[in-house]
C-alpha positions in Angstrom: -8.3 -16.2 -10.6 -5.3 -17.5 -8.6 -6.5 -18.0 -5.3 -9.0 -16.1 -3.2 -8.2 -12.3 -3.4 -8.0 -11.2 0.2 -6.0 -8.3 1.6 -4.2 -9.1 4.7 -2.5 -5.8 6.4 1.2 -6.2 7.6 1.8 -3.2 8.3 5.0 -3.3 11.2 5.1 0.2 12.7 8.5 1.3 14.1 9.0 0.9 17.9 11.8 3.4 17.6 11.6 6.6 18.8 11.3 8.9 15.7 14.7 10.7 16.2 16.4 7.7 16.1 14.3 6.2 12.8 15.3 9.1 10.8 18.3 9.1 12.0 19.3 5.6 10.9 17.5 6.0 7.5 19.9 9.3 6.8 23.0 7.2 7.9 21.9 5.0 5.7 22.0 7.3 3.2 25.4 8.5 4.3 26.7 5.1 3.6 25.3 4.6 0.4 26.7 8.0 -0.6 30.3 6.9 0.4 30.9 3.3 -1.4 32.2 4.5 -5.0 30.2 1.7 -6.7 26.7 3.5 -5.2 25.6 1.3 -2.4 27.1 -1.4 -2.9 26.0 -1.6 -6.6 27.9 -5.4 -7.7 29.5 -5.6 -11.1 26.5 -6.5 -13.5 23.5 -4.7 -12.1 23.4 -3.0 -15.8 19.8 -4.7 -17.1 19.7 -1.7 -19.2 23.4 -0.8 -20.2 23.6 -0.3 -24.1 20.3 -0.9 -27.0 18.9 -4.1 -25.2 15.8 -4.7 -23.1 15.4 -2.4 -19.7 14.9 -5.8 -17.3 13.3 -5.3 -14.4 10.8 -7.7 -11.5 8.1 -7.5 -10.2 6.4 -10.1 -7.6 3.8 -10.7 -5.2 2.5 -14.3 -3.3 0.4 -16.3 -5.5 -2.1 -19.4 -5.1 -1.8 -19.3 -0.8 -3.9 -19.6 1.7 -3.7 -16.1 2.8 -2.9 -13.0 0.7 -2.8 -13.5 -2.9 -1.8 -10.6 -5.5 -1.9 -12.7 -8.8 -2.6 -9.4 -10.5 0.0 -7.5 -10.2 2.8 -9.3 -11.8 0.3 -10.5 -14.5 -0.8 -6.8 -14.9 3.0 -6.0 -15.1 3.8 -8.2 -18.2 0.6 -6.7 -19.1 2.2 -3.3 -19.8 5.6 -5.0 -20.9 3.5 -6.1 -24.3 1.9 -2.8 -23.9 4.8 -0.7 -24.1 6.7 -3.1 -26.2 4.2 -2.6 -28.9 4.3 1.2 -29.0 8.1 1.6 -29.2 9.5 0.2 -25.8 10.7 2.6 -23.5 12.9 5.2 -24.4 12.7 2.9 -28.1 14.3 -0.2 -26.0 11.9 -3.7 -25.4 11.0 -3.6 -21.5 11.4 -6.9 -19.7 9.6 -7.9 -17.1 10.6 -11.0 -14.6 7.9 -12.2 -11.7 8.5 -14.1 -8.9 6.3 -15.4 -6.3 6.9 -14.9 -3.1 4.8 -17.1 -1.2 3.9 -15.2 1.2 6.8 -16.6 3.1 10.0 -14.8 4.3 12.6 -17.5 2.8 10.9 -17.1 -0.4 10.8 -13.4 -0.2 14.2 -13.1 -0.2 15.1 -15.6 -2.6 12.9 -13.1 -5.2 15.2 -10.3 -4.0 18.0 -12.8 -4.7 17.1 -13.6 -8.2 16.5 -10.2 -9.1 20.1 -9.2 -8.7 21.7 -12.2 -10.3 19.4 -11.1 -13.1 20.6 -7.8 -13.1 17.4 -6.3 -13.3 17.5 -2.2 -12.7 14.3 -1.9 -10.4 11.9 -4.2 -8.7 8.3 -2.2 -9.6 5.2 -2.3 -8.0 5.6 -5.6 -5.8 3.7 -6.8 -2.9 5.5 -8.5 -0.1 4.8 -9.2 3.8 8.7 -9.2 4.8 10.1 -6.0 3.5 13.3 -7.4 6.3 13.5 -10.1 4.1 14.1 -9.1 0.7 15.5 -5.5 0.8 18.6 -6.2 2.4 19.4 -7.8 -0.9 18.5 -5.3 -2.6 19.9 -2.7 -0.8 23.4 -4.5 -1.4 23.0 -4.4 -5.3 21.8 -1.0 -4.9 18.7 -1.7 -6.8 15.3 0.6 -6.1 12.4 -0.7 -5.1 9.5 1.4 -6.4 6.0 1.6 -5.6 5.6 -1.4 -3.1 2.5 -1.8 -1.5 3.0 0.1 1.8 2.9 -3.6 3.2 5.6 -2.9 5.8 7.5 -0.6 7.9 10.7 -1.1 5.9 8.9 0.5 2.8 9.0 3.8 4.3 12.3 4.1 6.0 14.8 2.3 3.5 16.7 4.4 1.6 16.1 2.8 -1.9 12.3 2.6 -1.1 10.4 4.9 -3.4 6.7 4.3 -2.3 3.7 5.7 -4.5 1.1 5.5 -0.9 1.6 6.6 2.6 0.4 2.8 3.3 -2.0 2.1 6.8 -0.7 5.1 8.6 -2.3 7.3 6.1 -5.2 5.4 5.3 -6.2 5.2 9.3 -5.2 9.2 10.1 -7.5 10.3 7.0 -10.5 7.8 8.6 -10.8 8.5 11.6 -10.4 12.3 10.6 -13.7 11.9 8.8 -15.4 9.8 11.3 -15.0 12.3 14.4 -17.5 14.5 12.9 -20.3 11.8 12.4 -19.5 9.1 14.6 -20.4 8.6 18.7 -18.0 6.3 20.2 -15.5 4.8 17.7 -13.8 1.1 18.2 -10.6 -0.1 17.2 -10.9 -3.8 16.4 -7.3 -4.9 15.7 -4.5 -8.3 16.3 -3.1 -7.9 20.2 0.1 -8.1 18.9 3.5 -5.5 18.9 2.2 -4.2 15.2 -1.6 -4.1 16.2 -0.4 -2.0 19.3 0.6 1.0 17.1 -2.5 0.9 15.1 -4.6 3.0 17.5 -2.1 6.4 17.9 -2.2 6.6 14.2 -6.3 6.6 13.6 -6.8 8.5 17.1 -4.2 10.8 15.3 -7.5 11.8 12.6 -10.2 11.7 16.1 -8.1 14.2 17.7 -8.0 16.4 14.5 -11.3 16.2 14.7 -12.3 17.4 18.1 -13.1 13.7 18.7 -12.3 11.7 21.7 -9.4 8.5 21.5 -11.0 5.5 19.8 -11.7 2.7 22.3 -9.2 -0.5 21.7 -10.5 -3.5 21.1 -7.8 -6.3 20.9 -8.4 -9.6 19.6 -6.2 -12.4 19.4 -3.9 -12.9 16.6 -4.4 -16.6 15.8 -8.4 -16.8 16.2 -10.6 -18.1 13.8 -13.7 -17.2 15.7 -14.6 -13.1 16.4 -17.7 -13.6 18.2 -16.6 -12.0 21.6 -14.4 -8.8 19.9 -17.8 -8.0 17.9 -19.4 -8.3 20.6 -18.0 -6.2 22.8 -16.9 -3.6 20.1 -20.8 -3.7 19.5 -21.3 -2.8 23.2 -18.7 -0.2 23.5 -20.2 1.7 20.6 -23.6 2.4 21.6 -25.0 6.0 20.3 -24.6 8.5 22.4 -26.3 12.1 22.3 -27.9 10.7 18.7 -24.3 10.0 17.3 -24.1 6.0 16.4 -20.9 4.7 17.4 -18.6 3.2 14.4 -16.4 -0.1 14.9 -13.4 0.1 12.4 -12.2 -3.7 12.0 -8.1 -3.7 11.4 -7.1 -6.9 10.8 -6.0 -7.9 7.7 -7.1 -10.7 5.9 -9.2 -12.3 8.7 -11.3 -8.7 8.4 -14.0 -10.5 6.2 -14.0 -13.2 9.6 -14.7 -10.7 11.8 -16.6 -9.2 9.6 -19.2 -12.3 9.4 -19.2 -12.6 13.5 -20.1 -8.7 13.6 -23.1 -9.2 11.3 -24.6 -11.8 13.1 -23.7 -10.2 17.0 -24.9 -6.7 15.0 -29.1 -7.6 15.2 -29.0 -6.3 18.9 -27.4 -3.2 18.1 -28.2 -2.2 14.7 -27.4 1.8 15.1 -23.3 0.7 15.0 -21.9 1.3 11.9 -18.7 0.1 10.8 -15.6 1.7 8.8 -12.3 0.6 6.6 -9.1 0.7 5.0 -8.9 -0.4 1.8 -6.0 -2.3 2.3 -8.4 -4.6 4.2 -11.5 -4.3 2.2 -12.1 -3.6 -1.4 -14.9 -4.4 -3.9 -15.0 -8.1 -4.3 -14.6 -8.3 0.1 -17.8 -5.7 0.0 -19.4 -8.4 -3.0 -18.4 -11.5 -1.1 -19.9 -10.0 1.9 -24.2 -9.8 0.5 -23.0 -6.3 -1.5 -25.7 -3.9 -0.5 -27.4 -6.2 2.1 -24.3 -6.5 3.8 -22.3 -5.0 6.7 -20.8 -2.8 4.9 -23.5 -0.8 2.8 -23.3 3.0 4.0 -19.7 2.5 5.7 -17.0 5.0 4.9 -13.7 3.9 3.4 -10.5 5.6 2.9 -8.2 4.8 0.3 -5.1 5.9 -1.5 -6.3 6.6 -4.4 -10.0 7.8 -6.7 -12.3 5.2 -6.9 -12.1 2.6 -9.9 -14.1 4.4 -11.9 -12.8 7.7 -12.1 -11.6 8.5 -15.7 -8.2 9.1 -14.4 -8.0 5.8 -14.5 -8.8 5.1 -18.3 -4.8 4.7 -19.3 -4.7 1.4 -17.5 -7.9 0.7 -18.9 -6.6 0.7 -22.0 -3.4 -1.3 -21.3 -5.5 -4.0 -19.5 -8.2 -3.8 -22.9 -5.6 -4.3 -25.2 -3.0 -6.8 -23.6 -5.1 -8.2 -20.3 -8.8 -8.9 -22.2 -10.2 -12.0 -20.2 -7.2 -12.7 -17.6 -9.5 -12.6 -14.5 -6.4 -12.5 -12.3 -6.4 -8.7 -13.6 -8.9 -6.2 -11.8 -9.3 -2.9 -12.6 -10.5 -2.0 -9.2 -7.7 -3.9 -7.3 -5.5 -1.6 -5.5 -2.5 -4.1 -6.3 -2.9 -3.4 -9.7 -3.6 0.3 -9.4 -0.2 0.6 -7.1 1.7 -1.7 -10.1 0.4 0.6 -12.9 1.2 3.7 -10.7 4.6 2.5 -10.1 5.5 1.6 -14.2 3.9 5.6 -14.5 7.0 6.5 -12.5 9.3 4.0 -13.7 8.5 5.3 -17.7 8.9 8.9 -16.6 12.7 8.0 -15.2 13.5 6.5 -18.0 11.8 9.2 -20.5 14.4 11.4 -18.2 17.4 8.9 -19.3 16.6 9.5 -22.8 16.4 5.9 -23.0 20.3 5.4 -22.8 22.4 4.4 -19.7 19.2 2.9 -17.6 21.0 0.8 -14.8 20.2 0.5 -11.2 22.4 2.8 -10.3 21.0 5.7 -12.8 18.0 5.2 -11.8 18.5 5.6 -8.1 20.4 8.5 -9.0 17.4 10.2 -11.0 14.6 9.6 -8.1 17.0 10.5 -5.4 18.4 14.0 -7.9 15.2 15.4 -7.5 13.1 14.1 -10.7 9.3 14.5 -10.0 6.8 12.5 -11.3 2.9 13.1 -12.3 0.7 10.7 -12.5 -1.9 11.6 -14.6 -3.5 12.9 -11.1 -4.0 9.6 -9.2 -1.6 11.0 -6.9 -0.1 14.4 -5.9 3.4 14.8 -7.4 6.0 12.3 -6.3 9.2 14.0 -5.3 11.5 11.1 -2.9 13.8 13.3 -0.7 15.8 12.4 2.6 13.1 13.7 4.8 9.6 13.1 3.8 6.7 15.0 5.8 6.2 12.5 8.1 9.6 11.7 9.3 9.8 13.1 12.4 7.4 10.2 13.3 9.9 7.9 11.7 8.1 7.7 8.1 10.9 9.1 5.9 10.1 7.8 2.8 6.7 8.7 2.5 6.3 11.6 0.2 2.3 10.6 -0.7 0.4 11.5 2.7 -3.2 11.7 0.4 -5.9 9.9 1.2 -9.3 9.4 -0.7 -12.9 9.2 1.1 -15.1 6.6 0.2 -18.5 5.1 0.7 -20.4 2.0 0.2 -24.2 2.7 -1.4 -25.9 0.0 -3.2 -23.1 -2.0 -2.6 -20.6 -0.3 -4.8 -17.6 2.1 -3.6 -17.8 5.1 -4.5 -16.6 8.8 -3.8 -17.7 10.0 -1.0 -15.6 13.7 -1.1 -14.4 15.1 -4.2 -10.3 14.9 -4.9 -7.5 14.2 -1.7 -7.7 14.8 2.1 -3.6 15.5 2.7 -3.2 13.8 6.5 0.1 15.1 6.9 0.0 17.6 9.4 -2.8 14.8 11.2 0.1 12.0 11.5 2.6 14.7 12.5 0.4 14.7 15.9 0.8 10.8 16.1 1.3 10.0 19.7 4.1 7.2 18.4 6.5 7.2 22.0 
């Protein structure tokens, strides 16, 4: 593997007001629907004019010190061999170009910059921190940008965003939805930053729908390396109280596993907390790395986007990873990178299937998600249908059209289902106190 797997959350909530976020993201609209090339579309943006291959990129930071996502564009070229060797797509080769973006802003947008001088019709199922970085770019050769990671606010307001998830928002609304039934006191662990301040209206969003009291905010500093004191007093904060033991939800990122190893050690003189994630901060190999069922995570609820790894929906990508991905150990069936990549080629093969294989361009395929085409995918998701005004856009969330969340648990150190099928956390996040 390329690097230590960790998931670091960027998530950069909008500190507009919601009226004025949608509002921007349907002017944006307005424009692209008035430039006669389609959003600025340049001369060229055809990677899929005429009978040769349909080219399109895919990218995510590799070999850092932070984030690393080696498995998605190695899962991506994956399904290019797949495809390729049952008839392309729509009969044509698929193409697939990575980049690595480094984790770095510059070299964000640079990826963005080589996708449209290689006039590749979509970027699918990337991962990137600096969603301002790179989708300008895009946005200027009018090429989509599908299934991303729900890394960043941009995701869910840009206008040639197609996201498959409903990203942190959804994943904290569904928990603490969950948790206001079972939990006494609940505390937010989270960065004391502009982002890590609109963290707690979203999951007290889900305590409120759940008769539950706000959680209790527990900032910690952004550049620590050292989480002894937060623990602590999120350990303090959470006592039980009329025989409910308090939960601690740790939201922050990559240095979660940090925190994580401060809270197990402070944790001996209060043993009834329990703790609670996101599984864009924790996923198997975090709960592994961790002591697995002796660790601090055995019995602690997790909400994710999608069903656990091994639900049988899931055998399709089984099968592209057995027959083209046997032995790359940057590939992991249980990563949620990979799951969002193989998600977002589902959609990408069902706009082309609606092409007929033909005239694929940038600009066709904008116009196919944005004309209504809905996608199934197999049921890892509900429908995907991308329209001006998602559910949640009156809190400034226009693009997300996927506001289901799964419940999981930890026992025996393995996640599994906690609930049967979705919790939809729609209406929940519509009661996000966002002002």
């Amino acid at each position: 593997m390329t690097g230590r797997r960790r998931f670091r959350s960027t998530f950069l909530p909008l500190r507009t007001r919601p009226g004025r976020a949608t509002a921007l993201a349907a002017g944006a609209l307005v424009v692209c629907a008035s430039l006669a090339t389609g959003c600025g579309v340049i001369p060229g943006t055809t990677g899929g004019a005429g009978d040769g291959p349909i080219t399109v990129m895919t990218w995510a930071p590799q070999g850092t010190a932070a984030t690393n996502k080696p498995g998605m564009p190695a899962f991506a070229q994956a399904y290019a061999r797949y495809v390729n060797a049952h008839g392309g797509l729509g009969g044509r080769k698929l193409k697939v170009l990575t980049c690595n973006d480094h984790n770095d802003s510059v070299a964000a947008a640079k990826c963005a910059r080589t996708a449209v001088k290689q006039n590749v019709v979509a970027v699918v199922g990337s991962y990137s921190q600096y969603g301002e970085s790179y989708l300008p770019d895009l946005e200027g050769a009018g090429i989509p940008f599908i299934g991303g990671y729900g890394a960043t606010t941009s995701e869910f307001t840009s206008p040639l965003s197609y996201p498959v998830n409903g990203g942190q928002p959804t994943l904290l609304a569904g928990l603490g939805k969950e948790l206001a039934a079972s939990c006494g006191p609940v505390a937010l662990v989270r960065p004391d930053t502009i982002a890590g301040d609109e963290l707690p209206p979203m999951l007290d969003s889900g305590l409120k729908a759940g008769g539950h009291r706000p959680s209790i905010d527990q900032r910690a500093a952004d550049d620590t390396t050292e989480y002894a004191g937060p623990a602590e007093k999120a350990l303090a904060a959470t006592a039980t109280v009329s025989g409910k033991k308090g939960c601690a939800i740790p939201a922050l990122g990559d240095r979660t596993s940090t925190f994580m190893d401060s809270f197990r050690r402070e944790r001996e003189e209060h043993p009834a907390v329990r703790t609670a994630a996101t599984l864009d901060s924790v996923d198997q190999t975090v709960i592994n790395e961790s002591g697995g069922r002796s660790g601090p995570y055995e019995g602690s609820y997790v909400t994710g986007w999608y069903p656990v790894s091994s639900d049988a929906r899931w055998a399709p990508m089984k099968k592209v990873i057995s027959e083209q991905a046997f032995g790359d150990n940057r590939i992991d069936a249980g990563d949620v990178g990979v799951q969002t990549t193989w998600i977002a080629y589902t959609v990408f093969k069902k706009v082309v299937d609606s092409l007929g294989g033909g005239n694929v361009t940038s600009d066709s395929v904008r116009r196919a998600l944005d004309d209504g085409l809905k996608v199934t995918t197999g049921g890892l998701t509900p429908p995907l249908k991308w329209s001006d005004q998602g559910p949640v856009a009156t809190i400034g969330f226009s693009r997300i059209v996927n506001t289901d969340v799964t419940l999981q648990v930890v026992r025996q150190g393995q996640l599994v289902a906690a609930k049967p099928g979705f919790l939809d956390v729609a209406k929940t996040l519509q009661g996000a106190d966002v002002d």
